[in-house]
N, C-alpha and C positions, 0 to 999 in steps of 0.2 A: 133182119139186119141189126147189129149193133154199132152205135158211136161211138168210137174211137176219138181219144183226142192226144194231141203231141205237140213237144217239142223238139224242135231241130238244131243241130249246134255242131261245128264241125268238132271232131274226133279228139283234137290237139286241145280243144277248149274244153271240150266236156271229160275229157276221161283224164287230158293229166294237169289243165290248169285248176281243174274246179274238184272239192271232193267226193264226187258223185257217189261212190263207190261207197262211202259213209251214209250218207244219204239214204241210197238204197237199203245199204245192210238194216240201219236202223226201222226202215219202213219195213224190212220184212220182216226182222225181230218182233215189230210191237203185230203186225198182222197176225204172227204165230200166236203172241200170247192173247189175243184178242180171239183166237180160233177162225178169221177172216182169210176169206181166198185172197190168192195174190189177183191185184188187176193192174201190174203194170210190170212195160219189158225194156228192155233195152237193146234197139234192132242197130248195129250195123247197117250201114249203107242200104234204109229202110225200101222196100219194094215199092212199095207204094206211091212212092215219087215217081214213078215210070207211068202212073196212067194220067192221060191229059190233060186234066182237070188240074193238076199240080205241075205242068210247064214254069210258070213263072216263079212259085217255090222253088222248084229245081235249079234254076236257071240263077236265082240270089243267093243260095244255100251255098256255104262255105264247105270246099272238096277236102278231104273225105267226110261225109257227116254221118253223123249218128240220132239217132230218134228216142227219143223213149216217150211209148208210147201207151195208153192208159185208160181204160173206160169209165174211171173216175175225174169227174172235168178240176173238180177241187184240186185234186194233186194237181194238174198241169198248169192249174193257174195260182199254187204256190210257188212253182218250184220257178215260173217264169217271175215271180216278185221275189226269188231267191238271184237269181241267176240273167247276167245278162248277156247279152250278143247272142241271144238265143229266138228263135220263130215259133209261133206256137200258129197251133189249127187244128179241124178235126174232120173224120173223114165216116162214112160208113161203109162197112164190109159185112160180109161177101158181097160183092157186085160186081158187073160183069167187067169194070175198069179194074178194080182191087179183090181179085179172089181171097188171098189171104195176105187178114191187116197186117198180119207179124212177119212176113217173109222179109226176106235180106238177099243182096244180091251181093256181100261179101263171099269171098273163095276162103275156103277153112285151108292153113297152110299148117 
């Protein structure tokens, strides 16, 4: 199993009040020149909120949210001293609550 770790932040906040989008781009730029695998994603209406364990997460989480989610703990606990009104935590998968960390339960339109 691997540990996952994430931030939660509803959609309105994360994608158009905040520059995330920069953010990322620049992490994967310096990843590439670094020759480093990418460890971190950006899940839509993260799956993983659905198994039990995460009830009360869910249940605070600002609708529609989004995750970005990460197997580097460092990134997540920069980006939450970047960013606020944001949740952080972290989860391990595959397991038989979270088969897969990165699924999304948004509908592609």
């Amino acid at each position: 199993m691997q540990t996952y770790y994430y931030i939660l932040a509803s959609q309105q906040f994360l994608l158009h009040e905040e520059p995330i989008q920069e953010v990322l781009k620049e992490r994967t730029r310096h990843y590439h020149e670094q020759e480093k695998q990418i460890d971190f994603w950006l899940v839509k209406q993260p799956a993983f909120l659905e198994a039990p364990q995460f009830a009360q997460v869910k249940a605070k989480a600002p609708k529609p949210y989004v995750a970005i989610i990460s197997t580097n703990s460092q990134f997540i606990t920069w980006l939450k001293l970047r960013l606020e009104y944001v949740i952080t935590g972290e989860f391990e998968a595959p397991s038989a609550t979270i088969p897969d960390a990165l699924a999304s339960l948004a509908t592609v339109s």
